[in-house]
N, C-alpha and C positions, 0 to 999 in steps of 0.2 A: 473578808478573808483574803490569804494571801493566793499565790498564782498555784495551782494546783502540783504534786511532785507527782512526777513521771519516772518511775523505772527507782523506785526507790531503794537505798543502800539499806533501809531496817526494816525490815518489817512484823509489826507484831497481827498474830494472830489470835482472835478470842474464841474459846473452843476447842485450843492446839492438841487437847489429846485426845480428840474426841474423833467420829469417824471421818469425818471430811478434814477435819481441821489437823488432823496427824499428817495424813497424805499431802495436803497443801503446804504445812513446812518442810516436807521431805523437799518436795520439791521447788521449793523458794531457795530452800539450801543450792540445789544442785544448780541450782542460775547463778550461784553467786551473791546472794541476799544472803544481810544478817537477820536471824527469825528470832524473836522475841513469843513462844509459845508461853499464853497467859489460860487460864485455870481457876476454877472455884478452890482445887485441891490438888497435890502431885498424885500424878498416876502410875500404878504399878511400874509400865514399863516407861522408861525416858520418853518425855514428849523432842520431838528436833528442836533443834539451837537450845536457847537456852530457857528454860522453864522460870516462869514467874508465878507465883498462887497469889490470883487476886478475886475476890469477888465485886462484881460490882455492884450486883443485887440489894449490897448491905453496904459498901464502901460508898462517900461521897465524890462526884463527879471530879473534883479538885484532888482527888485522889489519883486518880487515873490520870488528870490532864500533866500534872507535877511527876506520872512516871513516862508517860510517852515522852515528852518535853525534855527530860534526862538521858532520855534513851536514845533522843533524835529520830522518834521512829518518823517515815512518811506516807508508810500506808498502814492500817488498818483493813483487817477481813473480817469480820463477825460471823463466826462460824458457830456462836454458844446459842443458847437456846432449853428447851426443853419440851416436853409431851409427855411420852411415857412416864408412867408410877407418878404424876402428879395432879394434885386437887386442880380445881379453874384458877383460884387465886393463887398459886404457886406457878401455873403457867404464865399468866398476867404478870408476876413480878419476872421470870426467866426470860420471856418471850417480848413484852411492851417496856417494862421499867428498865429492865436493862438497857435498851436501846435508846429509849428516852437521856438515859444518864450518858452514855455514850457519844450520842450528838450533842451535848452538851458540853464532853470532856472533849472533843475534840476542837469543838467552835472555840474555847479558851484556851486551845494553844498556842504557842509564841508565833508556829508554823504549822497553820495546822495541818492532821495527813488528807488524805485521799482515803475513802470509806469505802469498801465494798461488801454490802449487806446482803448476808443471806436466805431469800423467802422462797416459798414455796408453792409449788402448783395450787395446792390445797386452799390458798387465798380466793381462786376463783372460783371455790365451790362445783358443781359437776353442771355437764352444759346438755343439749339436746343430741341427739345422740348424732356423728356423722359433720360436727360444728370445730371447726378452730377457735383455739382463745387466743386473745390477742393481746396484745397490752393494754390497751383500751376498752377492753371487755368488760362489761358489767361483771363485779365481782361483786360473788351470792357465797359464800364460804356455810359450811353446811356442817362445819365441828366446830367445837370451840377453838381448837388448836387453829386454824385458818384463820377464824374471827382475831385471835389473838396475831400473829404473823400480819394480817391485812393491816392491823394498824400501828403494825412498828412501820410495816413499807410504806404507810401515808404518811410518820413521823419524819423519816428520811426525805422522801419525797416535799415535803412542804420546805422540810430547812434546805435540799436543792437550792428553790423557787423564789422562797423568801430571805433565806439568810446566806445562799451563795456557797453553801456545801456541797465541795468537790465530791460527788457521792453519785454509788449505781445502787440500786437493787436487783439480782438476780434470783428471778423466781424460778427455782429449780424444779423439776419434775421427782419422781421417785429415782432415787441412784440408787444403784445397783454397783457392787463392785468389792473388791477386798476388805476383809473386816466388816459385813455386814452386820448391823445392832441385833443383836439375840433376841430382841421382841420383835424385830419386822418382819413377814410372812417369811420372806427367802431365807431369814437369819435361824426359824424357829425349824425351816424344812430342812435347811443346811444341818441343824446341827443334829436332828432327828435320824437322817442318813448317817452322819456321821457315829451317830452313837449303834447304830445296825453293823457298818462297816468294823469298827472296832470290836464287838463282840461275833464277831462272823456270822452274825445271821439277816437273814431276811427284815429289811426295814417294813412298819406299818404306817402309814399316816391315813389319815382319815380328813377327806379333803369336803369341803362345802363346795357347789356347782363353781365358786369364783369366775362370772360372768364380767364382774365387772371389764370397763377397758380403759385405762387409762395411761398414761406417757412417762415411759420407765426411760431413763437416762444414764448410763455408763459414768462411774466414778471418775474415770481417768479423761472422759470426755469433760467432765463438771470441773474438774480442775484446770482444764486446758483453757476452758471458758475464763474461770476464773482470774485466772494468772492474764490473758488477753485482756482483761477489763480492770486490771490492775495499773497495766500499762496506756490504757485510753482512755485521757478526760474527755468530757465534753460530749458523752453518749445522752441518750436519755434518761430520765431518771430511773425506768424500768425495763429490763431486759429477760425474756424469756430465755430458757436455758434447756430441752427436752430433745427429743428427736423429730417432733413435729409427727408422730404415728403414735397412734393406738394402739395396746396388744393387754392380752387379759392374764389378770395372774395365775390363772390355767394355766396360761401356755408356757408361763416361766417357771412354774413349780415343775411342770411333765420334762421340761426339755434339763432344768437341773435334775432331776433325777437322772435322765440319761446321760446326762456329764456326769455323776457320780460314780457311774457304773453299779452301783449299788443294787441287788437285786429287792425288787421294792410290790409289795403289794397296797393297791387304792381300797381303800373303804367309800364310798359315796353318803355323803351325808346332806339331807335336804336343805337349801339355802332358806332362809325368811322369806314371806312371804312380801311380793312386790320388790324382790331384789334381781336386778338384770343390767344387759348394757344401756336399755333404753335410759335408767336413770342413775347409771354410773358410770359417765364419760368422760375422759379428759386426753385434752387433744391440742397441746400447746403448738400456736403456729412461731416459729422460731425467724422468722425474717429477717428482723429487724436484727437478731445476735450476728449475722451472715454477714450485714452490709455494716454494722460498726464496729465489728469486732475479726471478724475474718474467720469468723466461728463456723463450724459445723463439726456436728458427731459422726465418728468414723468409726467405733467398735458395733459390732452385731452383738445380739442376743448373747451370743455362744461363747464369745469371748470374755461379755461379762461376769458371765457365769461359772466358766474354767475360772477366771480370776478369783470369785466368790469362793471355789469352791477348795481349790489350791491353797489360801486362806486358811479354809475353817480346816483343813487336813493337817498343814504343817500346827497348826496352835492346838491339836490332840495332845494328849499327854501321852509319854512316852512309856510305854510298856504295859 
């Protein structure tokens, strides 16, 4: 393959109008990147730059390789995927075939780009309670969504190794931050508030103990990461991406309620039986993002969650 591109004039994003992947071309735009936001489908609202509908799921490899290669793109961000509302074998073609076809479409092109692939805490499955994960960590993935992610990031990772693919993998923690997905915990409570706020009454949720503790990471931290490993070859193939602390989704459900101002009553409802922090931990140690990337997360709790929350308020409907 050829010399890796640094600080690329194109860049396409797969995923671009999805949550991470909206905010990543916003801000590739404002650097001065032309952004190529690519799609299964066009989306309601404008994806940034310019939108392409392509799937790759179903399109062959040489499909893809013959539009980057037109487009002169030099990076690639893989930000598609999927989980939610899908069967195993729908996740297995969103989450592993895709990315199979991808490093594929890139390795045949004239130039090929620089790949920054995006995985998930959830690769390493939950660890003993009070434990850093490392990059090197035995990874025990303990959903299928994990099991599926751990082996797109061994995909990427091997063609690194073996075939010289300018590529990272960024295994992100849970992000938290504007435009949260309407099926993740924070997205369902956000809009729960939201719907109490709106009709002026008193919000209900009815929350399970959420003991869990695991490593929630700020959107616009995750981007910042991102865009840093855009611009640096020659990292490792795997970089962690979190805050390097634990905190439970207790504590982010109670404190978004108090950023909402929303007058709000708790229902307590008993968690399942053998559910706690001792076997639901996660606790990414971030070192290594520090020393090649010049990374670290600078927003708190509070801020991610004003952001969350400001979000789901302006996109109420009006009247």
């Amino acid at each position: 393959m050829s010399a890796p591109h640094v600080a690329p004039a194109r860049v396409a994003v797969l995923g671009g109008s999805g949550f991470i992947g909206r905010v990543l071309g916003d801000r590739f735009t404002e650097l001065g990147h032309d952004v190529l936001s690519i799609a299964r489908k066009a989306p309601d609202v404008p994806a940034p730059g310019r939108f392409v509908a392509f799937d790759l799921t179903s399109a062959a490899p040489a499909e893809l390789t013959e539009l980057l290669d037109r487009e002169q793109v030099g990076l690639v961000v893989n930000a598609a995927g999927g989980m939610w509302g899908l069967t195993d074998d729908q996740m297995q073609v969103a989450n592993v075939v895709l990315v199979d076809r991808l490093i594929e479409a890139i390795g045949a092109m004239a130039a090929p780009a620089r790949l920054v692939h995006l995985g998930t805490v959830h690769e390493y499955g939950f660890a003993p309670i009070g434990t850093d994960q490392h990059e090197d960590s035995a990874a025990a993935p303990s959903m299928e969504y994990g099991k599926l992610k751990l082996a797109a990031t061994e995909a990427v990772t091997r063609a690194v190794r073996e075939h010289g693919l300018d590529a990272v993998t960024l295994r992100l923690g849970n992000v938290v931050g504007a435009g949260q997905p309407g099926h993740s915990l924070l997205g369902v409570m956000a809009a729960k508030l939201d719907e109490a706020r709106l009709a002026g009454r008193t919000a209900q949720l009815s929350l399970a103990p959420l003991t869990a503790l695991r490593d929630f990471v700020d959107l616009t931290d995750s981007i910042d990461a991102i865009v840093a490993a855009a611009a640096t070859p020659g990292t490792q193939p795997v970089l962690n991406i979190g805050t390097g602390s634990a905190t439970s989704a207790r504590e982010w459900v109670e404190l978004l309620v108090e950023v909402s101002g929303v007058p709000t009553e708790i229902t307590e409802v008993p968690g399942p039986d053998g559910a706690g922090p001792e076997t639901e931990w996660q606790q990414l140690d971030i070192t290594a993002a520090g020393e090649q990337l010049g990374w670290a997360p600078r927003r708190s709790m509070r801020e991610s969650l004003e952001s969350l929350w400001q979000a789901q308020v302006r996109s109420a409907p009006v009247g």
